[in-house]
N, C-alpha and C positions, 0 to 999 in steps of 0.2 A: 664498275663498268660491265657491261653486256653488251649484248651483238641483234639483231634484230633479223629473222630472215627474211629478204627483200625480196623473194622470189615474184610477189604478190606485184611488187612494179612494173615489170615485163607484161601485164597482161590487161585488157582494156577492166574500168570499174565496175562491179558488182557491187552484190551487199557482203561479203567476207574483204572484197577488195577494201573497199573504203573502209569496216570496222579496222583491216590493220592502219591503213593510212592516215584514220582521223586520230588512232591511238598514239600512233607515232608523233604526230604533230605536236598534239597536247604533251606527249614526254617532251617534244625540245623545248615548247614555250617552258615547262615547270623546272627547266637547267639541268636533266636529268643526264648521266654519262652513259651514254649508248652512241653507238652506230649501226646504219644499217648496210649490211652484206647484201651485194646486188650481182646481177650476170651480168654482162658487159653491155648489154644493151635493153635500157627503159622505155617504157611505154610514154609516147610523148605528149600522154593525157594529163602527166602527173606533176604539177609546179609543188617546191617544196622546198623548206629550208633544212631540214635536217641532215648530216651528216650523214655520206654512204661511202663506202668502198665496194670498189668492183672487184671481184677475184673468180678466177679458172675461166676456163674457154668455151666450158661447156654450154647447156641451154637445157631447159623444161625439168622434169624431173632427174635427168643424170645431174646438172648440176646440184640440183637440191641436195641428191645422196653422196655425191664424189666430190665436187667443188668443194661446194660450203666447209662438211666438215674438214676436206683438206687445209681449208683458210684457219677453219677455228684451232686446229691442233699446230697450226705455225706460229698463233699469235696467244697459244698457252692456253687454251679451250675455256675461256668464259663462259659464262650462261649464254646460251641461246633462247629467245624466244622467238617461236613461229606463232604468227595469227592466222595463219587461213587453211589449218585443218591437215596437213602434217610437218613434216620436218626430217631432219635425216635418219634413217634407222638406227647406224652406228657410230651414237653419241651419247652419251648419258647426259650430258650437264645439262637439261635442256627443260622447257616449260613449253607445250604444245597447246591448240584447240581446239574444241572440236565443236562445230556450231551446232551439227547434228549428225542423225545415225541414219537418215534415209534411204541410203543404200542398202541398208541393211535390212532395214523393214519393208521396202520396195524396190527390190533389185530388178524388176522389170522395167524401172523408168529409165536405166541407164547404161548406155553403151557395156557393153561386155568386158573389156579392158578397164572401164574406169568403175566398175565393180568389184573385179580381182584386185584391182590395186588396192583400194582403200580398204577394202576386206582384210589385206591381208598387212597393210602398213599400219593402220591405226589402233587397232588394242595392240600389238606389239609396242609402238613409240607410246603408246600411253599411258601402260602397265611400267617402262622404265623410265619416265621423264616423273621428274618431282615434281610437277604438278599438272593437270590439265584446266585449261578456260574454259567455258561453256558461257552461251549467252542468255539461258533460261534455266529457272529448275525445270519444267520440263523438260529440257534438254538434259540434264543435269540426270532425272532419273531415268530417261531411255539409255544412257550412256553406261549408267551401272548395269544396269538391265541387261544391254545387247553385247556389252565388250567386258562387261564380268571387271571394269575398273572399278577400286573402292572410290567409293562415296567422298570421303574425308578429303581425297588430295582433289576434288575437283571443283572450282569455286567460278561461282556466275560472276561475270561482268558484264552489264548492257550494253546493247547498242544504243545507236543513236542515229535523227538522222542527216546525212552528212553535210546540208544545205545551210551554211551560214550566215545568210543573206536573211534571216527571219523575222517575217513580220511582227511585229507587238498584236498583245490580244486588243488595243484598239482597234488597230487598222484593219484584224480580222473582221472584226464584229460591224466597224462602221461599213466594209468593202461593198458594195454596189454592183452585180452584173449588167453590162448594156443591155436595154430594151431589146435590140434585134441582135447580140449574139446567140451564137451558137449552143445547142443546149444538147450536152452531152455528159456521158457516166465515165468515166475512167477506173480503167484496169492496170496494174502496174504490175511486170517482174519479167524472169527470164522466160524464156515459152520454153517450158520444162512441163513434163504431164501432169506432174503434182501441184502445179499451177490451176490444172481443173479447167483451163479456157471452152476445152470446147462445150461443155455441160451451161461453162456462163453464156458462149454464144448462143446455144439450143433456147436456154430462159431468156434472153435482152430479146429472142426472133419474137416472142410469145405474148410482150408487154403492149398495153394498153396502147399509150402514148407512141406514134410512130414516128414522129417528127424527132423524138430522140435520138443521136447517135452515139455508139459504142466506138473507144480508143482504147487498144491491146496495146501498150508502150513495152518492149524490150526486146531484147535479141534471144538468138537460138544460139545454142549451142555443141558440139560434137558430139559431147560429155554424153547428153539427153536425147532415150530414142522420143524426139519433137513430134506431137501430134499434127496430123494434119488438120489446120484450118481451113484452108482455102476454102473448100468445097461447105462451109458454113456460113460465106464470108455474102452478106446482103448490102445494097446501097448503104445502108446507115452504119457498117461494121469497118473500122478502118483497123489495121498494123502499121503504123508509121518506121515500126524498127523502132532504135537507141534515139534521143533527142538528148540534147545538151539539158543541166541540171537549168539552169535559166527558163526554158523553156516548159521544163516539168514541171517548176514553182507556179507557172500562170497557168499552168492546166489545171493543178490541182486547186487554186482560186476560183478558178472559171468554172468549173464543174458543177452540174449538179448533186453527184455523190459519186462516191469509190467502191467496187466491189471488190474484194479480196477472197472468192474463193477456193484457196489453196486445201489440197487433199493432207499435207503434213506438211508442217514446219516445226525451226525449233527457234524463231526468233520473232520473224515477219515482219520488215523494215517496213513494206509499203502502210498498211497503217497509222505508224507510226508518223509517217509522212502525213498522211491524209491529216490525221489531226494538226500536224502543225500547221497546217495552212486552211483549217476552219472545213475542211470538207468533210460531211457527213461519211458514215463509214458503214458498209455493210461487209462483216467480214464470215469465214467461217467455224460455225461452234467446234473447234477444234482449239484441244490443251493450250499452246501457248499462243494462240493468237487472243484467248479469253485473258490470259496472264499479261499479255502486250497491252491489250485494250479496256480489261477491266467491262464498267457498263458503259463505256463512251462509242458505246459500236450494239448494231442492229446484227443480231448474228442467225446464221440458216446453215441449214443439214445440204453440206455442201455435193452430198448423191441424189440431193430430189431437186430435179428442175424446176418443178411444178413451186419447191417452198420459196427457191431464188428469184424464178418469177412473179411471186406473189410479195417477196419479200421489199423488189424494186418498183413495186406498184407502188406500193405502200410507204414508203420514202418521197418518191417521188411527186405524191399530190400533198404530204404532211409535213406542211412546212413547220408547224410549232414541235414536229419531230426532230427534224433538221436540226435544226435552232438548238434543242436540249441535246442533240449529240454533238456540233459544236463546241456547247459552253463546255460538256464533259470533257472532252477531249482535249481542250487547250486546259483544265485540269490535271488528265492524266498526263500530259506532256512532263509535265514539273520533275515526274520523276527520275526522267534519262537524262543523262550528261555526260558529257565526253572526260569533262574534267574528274569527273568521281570516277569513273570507267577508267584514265589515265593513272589515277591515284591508287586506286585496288591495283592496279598491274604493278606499278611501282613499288610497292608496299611487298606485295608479291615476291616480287624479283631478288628485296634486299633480303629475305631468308636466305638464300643461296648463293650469294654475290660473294 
């Protein structure tokens, strides 16, 4: 048996959120013995079967550090795993993840507090937990790199992405845009700077084609000193904010391409999206989004506006382009799954169980 840290429930979905939550899931389908240790009060986004227990009164990070482990040293301290990038300091048993070091390599994108923290939590819980997750070898090698963890105890597990609902590569290939819909690019993730928006809004102002328009989907957050948009923002530029996963699935259909260009990552869910629902991909030549996407993506130097706008021109009227990033990419799909991603953890766990 093991313990799972729930912290990750009390907070609306991202891309850490959903990697623990899709992990969790696939361990109750696979009959695995775990439960998840949660605060008293869940985010009421998250429907689930898997066994949780609530314990301490606390909330945010005091719980993580004072709760949890107070539960786990009651109930004989089993393994802990944390998926969404730390866990308690003072614990041993425990397997943490860390999806990436970005704070570390650009601590200018992030609140001042939530730099100290992870500065200062993460190679500490790293260096003592038997082993660290990561979701890329690039990830994998900034980690050694920036927090001096060895190598050996840190093993990739993919993401995926968390939309169940997936079309078969028929339906992709047969699907049909209406004649007079709407014909627009979509941009996907949190408005965090290293998202790069505003450089994509400076290039979409630039493109040929005006009758196009630009959808920025996701929220802001505390975390992130958030760039300002507004003052970029033209008729054809919308921010709708969070939209339900339902909703995302028929934009990413609808679309005529994705741009993804993010300044550092170390996973890059939204591609990964993009192909699954047949939507051409224009991402940035940056380490692991090449590793996510392989050639099933049109890739640009995400500091030159001038290449991003030239690079959505060129998508945009080449359709036998399209078409072979497409076919790639419901290709590259093959290789992430939740279930081998639930298997590696598991597999994991039982060293130490």
């Amino acid at each position: 048996m093991f313990v799972v840290n729930g912290r990750y429930l009390t907070q609306k979905a991202t891309g850490v959120h959903r990697y623990a939550f899709e992990i969790c899931n696939k361990l109750h389908e696979m009959g695995v013995d775990f439960h998840v240790a949660v605060p008293q009060e869940i985010h009421p986004d998250y429907t689930f079967s898997f066994k949780t227990v609530k314990c301490g009164s606390l909330k945010t990070h005091m719980w993580e550090q004072i709760s949890l482990p107070g539960y786990l040293k009651s109930i004989g301290s089993p393994l802990l795993i944390s998926f969404t990038g730390c866990g308690p300091l003072n614990y041993n048993n425990q397997i943490m993840t860390i999806h990436d070091v970005s704070h570390e390599r650009y601590p200018e994108w992030f609140s001042k507090n939530y730099y100290r923290f992870y500065h200062f939590m993460m190679p500490r819980i790293g260096k003592k937990a038997h082993a660290v997750l990561t979701v890329s070898e690039f990830s994998k090698r900034e980690i050694v790199e920036t927090l001096s963890i060895d190598a050996d105890k840190i093993h990739v597990v993919h993401s995926n992405v968390p939309f169940h609902n997936k079309p078969s590569k028929e339906e992709i290939l047969n699907f049909r845009r209406e004649p007079d819909a709407e014909r627009y690019i979509l941009a996907v993730s949190s408005m965090d700077p290293r998202k790069n928006f505003v450089r994509l809004v400076e290039a979409f102002n630039k493109i040929k084609d005006k009758s196009v328009k630009l959808y920025i989907i996701g929220m802001s957050f505390k975390a992130f000193n958030t760039p300002d948009l507004q003052k970029l923002i033209s008729e054809n530029v919308h921010l709708p904010g969070y939209i339900p996963d339902e909703k995302l699935q028929l934009m990413y259909q609808n679309a005529l391409l994705s741009v993804y260009p993010s300044l550092y990552e170390g996973f890059g869910l939204p591609p990964l999206e993009s192909m699954t629902y047949g939507c051409p991909a224009i991402n940035s030549a940056i380490p692991a989004l090449r590793e996510v996407s392989e050639d099933a993506a049109l890739y640009v130097d995400p500091y030159d506006v001038e290449d991003m706008t030239l690079k959505i021109n060129q998508l945009l009227v080449d359709e036998p382009l399209r078409k072979e990033l497409q076919l790639k990419g419901l290709e590259q799909i093959k290789k992430y799954s939740w279930d081998k991603s639930a298997k590696q953890v598991y597999k994991l766990a039982q060293q130490f169980m």
